[in-house]
N, C-alpha and C positions, 0 to 999 in steps of 0.2 A: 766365509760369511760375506753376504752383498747387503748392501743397504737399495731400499726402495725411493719412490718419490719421498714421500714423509718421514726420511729418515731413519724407518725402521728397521733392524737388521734382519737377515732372512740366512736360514743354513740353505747353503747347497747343495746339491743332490751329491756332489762328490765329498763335502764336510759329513751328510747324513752315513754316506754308505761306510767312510772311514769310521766312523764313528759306532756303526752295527759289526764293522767286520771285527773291530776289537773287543766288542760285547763278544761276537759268537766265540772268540779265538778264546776269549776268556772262558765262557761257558764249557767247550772243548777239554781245555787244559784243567780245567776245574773237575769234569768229568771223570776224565781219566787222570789224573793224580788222586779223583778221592775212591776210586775204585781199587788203583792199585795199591792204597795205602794203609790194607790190612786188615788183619782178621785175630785179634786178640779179644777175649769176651771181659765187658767191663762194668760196672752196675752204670745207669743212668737215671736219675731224677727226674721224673713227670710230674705234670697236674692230675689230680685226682680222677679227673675226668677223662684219660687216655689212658690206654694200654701200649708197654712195648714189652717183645719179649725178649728180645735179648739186642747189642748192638755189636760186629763185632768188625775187628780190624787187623789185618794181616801187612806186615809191611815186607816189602818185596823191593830185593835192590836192581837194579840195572841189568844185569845179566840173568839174571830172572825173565826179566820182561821179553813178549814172543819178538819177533824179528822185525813186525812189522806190526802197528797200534791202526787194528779194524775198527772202525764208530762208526752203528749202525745210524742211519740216518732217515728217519721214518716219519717222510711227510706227506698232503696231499698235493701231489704230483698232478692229477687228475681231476676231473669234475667240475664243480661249482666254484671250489675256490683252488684251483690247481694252481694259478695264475700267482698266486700269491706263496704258496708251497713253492714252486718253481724259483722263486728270487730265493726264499727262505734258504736253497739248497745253493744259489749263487753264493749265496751269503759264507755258508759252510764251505764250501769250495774256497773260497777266498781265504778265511781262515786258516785250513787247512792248507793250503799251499805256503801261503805268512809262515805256519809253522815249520811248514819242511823245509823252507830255504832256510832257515834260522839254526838248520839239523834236528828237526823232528822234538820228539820226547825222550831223554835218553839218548839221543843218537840213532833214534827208532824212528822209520817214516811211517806218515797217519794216513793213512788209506781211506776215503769215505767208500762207505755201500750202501746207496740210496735205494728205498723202496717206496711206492707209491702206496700209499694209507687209504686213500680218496676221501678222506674227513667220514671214512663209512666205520663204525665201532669192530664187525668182522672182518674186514679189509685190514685193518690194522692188526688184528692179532693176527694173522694168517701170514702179515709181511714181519709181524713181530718174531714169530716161530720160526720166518726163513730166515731171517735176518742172525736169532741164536744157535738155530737147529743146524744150518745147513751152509753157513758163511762163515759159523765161529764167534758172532762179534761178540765183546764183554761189554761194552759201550756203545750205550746207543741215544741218540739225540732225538726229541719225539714223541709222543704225536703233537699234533698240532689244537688238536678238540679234546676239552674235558671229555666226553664219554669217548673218544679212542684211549684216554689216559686211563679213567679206568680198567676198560678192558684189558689194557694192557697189562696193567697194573696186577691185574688178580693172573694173569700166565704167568711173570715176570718173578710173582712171591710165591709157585707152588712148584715143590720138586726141591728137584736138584739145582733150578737156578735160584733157590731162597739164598745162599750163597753169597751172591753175586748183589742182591739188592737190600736196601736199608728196611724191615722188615718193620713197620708199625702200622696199627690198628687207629684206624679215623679216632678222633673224637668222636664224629657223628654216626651212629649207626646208618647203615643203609635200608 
């Protein structure tokens, strides 16, 4: 923190960045600890106004876990707001490295595989699909626009990766 003429305190760009890189690390670890943290089916309490159908949690020790913790990381890289995608993935990098010098997750190093979304709703799902179909990843960080979130959203809960994601029904109809 620097202070200005008036006294003012100001963060600096190296307080700001420390300060996102332990957000993301956190987001990260948040990710995949609650991924990996199971698949037991258990009743859950809603408001009358949402549906879910079921929640479920599987917990998985250490040796379980694969060799090496892939999170996909699916931002726009490109386009209009690339520029800003681009840091967002600094960002991840950063975290991610924090983590593996610390010995990973588990003793597991985190591997980012970044795909470029382009804030386009099909461009996302398309890096969404490479990113599970074709990389493996169970974890993925992303997008960065509501309608890439959607779209991703409805790949993400049909099939065989329902699985893998928290499975509930807007409040809002679409």
């Amino acid at each position: 923190m620097t202070s200005d003429e008036g006294g003012k305190s100001q963060t600096t760009r190296r307080d700001f960045l420390k300060i996102l890189s332990a957000g993301i690390a956190g987001l990260i670890v948040g990710g995949v600890g609650g991924f990996y943290t199971g698949w037991s089916s258990k009743p859950v309490s809603v408001p009358p106004t949402s549906t879910i159908t079921k929640e479920f949690t599987k917990t998985v020790t250490a040796a379980a876990l694969p060799s090496e913790i892939k999170i996909g990381v699916l931002l726009p890289l490109s386009g209009d707001i690339g520029p800003i995608g681009a840091k967002m993935l600094n960002g991840a990098k950063l975290a991610a490295g924090q983590i593996n010098d610390r010995g990973g997750i588990a003793g597991r190093p985190v591997r980012l595989i970044p795909e470029d979304a382009v804030a386009q709703s099909e461009k996302a799902s398309d890096a969404a699909k490479k990113l599970v179909e074709v990389s493996g990843v169970q974890v993925m960080i992303g997008p960065a626009t509501s309608p890439e979130v959607l779209t991703v959203a409805d790949y993400l809960n049909q099939g065989s990766r329902r699985s893998r994601c928290l499975r509930r029904q807007s409040r809002y109809p679409r």
